[in-house]
N, C-alpha and C positions, 0 to 999 in steps of 0.2 A: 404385171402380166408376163406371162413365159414368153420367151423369146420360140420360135417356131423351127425345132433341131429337123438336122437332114433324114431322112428315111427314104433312102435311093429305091425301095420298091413302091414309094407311095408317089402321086404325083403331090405337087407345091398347093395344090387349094387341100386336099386330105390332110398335109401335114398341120396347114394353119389351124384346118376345119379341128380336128384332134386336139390342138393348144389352145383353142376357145370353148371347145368344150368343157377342159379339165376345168379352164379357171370356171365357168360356169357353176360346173358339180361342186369345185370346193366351197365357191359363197364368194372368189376372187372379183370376178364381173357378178354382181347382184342387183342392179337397175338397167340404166340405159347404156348399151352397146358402145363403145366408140364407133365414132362416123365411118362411111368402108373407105374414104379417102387418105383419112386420121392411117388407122389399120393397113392403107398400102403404104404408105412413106413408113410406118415405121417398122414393118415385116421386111421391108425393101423388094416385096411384089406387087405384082400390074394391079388396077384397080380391078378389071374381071376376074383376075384371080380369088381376091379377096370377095367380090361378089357373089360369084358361086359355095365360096365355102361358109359363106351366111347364109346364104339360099337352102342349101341342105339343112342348116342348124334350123331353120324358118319350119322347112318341109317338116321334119322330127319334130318337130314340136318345142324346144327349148327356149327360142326367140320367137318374137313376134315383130313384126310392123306395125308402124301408125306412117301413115301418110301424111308430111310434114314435120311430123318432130323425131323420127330414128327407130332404130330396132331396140327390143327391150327383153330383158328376159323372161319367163314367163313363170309367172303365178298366181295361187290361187286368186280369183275377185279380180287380176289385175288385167286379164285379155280381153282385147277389145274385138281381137278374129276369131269368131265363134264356128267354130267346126260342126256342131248339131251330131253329133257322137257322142254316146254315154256308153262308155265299157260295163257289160253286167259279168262279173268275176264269179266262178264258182271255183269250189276249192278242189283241186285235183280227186278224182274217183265219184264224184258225188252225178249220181244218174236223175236230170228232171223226170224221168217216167216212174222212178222208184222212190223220190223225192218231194212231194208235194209242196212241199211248204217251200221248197225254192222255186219249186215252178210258179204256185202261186204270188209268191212275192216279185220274181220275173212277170207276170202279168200285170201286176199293181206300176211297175216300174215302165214296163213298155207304155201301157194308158194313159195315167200321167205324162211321158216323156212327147210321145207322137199329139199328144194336146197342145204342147211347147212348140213342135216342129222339131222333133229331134227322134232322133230311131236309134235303137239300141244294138251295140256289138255282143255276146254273148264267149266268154270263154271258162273254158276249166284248165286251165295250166296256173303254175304257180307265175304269182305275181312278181316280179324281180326286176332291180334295174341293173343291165348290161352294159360292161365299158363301152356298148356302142349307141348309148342315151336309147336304150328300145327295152319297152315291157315285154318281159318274160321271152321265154323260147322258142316263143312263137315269131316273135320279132313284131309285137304290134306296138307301132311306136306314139310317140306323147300328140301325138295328133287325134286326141280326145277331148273331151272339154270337161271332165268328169268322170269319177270308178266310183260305181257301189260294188262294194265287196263283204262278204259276212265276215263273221269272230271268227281272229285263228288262233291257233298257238302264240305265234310272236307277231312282232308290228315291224323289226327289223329290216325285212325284207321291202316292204314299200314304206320305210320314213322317208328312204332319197326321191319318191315316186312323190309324197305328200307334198314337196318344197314344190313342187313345178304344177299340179295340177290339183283339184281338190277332192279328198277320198272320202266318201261315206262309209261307214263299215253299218253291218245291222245283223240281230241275233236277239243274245240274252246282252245283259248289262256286261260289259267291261271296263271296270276298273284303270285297266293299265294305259289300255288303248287312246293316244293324241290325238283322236280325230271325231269328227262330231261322227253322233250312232242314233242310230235307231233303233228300239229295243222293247222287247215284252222282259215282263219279270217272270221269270221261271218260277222261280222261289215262289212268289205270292202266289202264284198259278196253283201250284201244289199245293199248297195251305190253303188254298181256299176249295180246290177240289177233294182233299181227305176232311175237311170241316161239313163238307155237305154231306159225303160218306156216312160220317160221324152221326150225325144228326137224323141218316133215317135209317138207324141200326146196325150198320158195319162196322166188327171190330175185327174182322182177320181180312185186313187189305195187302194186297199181294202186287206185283208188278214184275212188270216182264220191262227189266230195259235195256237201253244199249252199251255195249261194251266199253266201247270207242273211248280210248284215255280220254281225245281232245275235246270228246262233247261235255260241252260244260253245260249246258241245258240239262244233261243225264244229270251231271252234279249236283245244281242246283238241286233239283226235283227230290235227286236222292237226302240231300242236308232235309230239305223240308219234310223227308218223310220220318227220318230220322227226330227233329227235333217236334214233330207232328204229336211222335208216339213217346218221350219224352214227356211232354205238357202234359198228353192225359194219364201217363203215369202208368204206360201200358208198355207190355214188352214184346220188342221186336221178334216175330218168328221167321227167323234165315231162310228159312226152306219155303217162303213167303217171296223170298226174291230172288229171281231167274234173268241171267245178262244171256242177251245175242247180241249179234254182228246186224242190225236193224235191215240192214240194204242189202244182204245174203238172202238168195230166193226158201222158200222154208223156214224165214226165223221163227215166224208168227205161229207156226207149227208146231215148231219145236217149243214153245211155250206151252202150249194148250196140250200138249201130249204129255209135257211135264207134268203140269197141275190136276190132268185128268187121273193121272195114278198115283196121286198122292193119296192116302185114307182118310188126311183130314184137313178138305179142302179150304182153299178161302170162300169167302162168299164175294169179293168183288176183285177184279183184276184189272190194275190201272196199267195199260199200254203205253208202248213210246210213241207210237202215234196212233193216229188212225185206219190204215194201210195195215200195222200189226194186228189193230181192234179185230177189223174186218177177219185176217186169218184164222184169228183165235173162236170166235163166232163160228166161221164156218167150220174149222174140225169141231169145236163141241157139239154143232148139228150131225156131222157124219157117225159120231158116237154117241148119238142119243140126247147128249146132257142140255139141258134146256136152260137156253137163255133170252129173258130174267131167273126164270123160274128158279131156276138150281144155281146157277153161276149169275151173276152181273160182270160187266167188261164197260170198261170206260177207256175211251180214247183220248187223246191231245191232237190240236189243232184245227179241228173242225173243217178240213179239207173236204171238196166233194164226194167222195166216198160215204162220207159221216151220214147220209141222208139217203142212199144209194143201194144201201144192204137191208138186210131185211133181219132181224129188227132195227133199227133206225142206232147209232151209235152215239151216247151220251158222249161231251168231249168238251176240251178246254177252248174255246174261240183265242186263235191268238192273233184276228184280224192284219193275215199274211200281205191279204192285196193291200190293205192299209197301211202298211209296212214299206211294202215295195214305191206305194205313191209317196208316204210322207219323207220318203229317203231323197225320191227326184226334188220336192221341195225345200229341201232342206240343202241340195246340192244347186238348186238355182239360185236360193239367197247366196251361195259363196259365189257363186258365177259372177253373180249383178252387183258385187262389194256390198252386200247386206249383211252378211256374219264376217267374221274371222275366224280361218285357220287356227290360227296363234289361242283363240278362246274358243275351244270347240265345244258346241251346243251337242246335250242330251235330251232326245224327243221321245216318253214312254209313252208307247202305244196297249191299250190297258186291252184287258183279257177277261174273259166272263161264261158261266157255265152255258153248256146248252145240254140241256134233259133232254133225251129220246126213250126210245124204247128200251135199250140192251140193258139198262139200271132200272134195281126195284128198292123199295122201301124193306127193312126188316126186325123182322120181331126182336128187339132188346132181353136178351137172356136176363 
């Protein structure tokens, strides 16, 4: 353990509080605390002193208490002081009104959680740990008992966050990611959605998707469509596939305005979501083109909308609320030391057509 240097603008508990910390973050103190009596004789300050500056570390969330046997530090499975706080993370820019499927998933998670006794924090800032032990820049510190957060780019950013608290991530499948997930498979999704295509006559399937490098659900979808038309040995029409910025007002527009001036249309148009379905429907209505009738449009995710519009939007179920609950489940077994961190569980949450209206059967040339 560091010895506790002078820092003349700090008072004497900040400096200690600071050198208990480091050792903390590095893995230095990794179990039970020394006693605060231990820590005043050999800081060579007052026992209040040394009280307070574990008191804070208490507050933050780094340490805990047991009554009787000392302060410990904290992680996942191992706190016995249950804060009833589940941080729900969204990733910076992403709007639940423009967003379904994180809102729904947020709904799966709130219901779940408040059946536990626990209520949920909601943020969009990026998730980071701060030299001063506090998540991201908002300053909300480890005084949570639990983060669900979706797939990002990197895990970098919250591995220091994973040692102290337990992190759920949920999305599509990630590979790289150290932490238990809950996940639909994209990929399958897509294959099983241009297999149905397939089979009641569509062979010029089109798609409107999202631009976004970091969606890897795009990717997914996109390999599957790719290796889709592959198998049947059938060739890719480019001008068949149309990227937007999904969460820009107008994207859904801009698709259907593309496809509607093309001279030799698709017959089905697979959307990034639902939300997009819906847009693309409605301008083909303002332009006459009737759908089923002339076009077909299929959605993803089977959000409320899907059922909402009129005609009714065929869509991939990617059982969102089921998502959001099996994530809080999944996140009380680390709570209660039924999982390990260290062996993080994968929980697929399966996905299945739902036929409406806006899809027709068609005549095989």
């Amino acid at each position: 353990m560091k010895k506790a240097g002078k820092k003349p603008d700090l008072p004497k508990y900040s400096r200690l509080k600071e050198v208990l910390k480091a050792d903390i973050l590095s893995g230095r103190i990794d179990d039970r605390l020394p006693g605060e009596f231990e820590l005043a004789k050999r800081f060579k300050m007052s026992y209040m002193t040394v009280r307070k500056a574990v008191g804070e570390l208490v507050e933050e969330g780094l340490l805990y208490r047991v009554s009787g046997e000392g302060t410990f530090v904290s992680r996942p499975g191992r706190r016995r002081d249950k804060r009833n706080q589940i941080l729900f993370s969204l990733l910076p820019g992403i709007n639940l009104s423009k967003s379904p499927y994180y809102a729904e998933v947020l709904g799966g998670v709130d219901q779940a959680a408040s059946e536990k006794g626990y209520f949920v924090i909601v943020s969009n800032s990026d998730l980071t740990f701060t030299d001063k032990g506090e998540i991201s820049r908002k300053n909300i510190r480890l005084n949570v008992d639990g983060i669900i957060t979706p797939v990002r780019a990197t895990y970098d950013d919250i591995r220091m966050i994973g040692k102290f608290i337990p992190i759920i991530i949920y999305g599509h499948y990630e590979s790289e990611a150290c932490f238990p997930q809950v996940y639909s498979d994209s990929y399958k999704a897509g294959l099983r959605m241009m297999e149905y295509l397939y089979e009641n006559g569509h062979r010029k399937m089109a798609r409107i998707m999202n631009i976004h490098e970091r969606d890897k659900t795009t990717k997914n979808r996109t390999n599957a469509y790719y290796e889709f038309f592959k198998k049947k040995k059938m060739k890719v029409n480019e001008k068949y596939l149309f990227e937007i910025e999904y969460s820009k007002p107008g994207a859904g527009r801009a698709g259907a305005e593309y496809f509607a001036s093309l001279k030799d249309r698709p017959t089905v148009i697979m959307c990034h979501n639902d939300a997009i379905a819906a847009e693309v429907i409605m301008c083909f209505q303002e332009k006459g083109i009737r759908v089923p009738k002339d076009i077909s449009v299929f959605g993803y995710s089977n959000s409320q909308i899907a059922s909402q519009v009129y005609p009714g939007i065929s869509t991939v179920d990617i059982n969102s609320e089921m998502t959001g609950s099996s994530c809080v489940d999944l996140l009380f077994s680390i709570i209660n030391g039924q999982e390990d961190m260290r062996n993080p569980r994968k929980v697929e949450i399966p996905t299945n057509l739902v036929i409406r209206g806006s899809t027709r059967s068609m005549q095989v040339n």
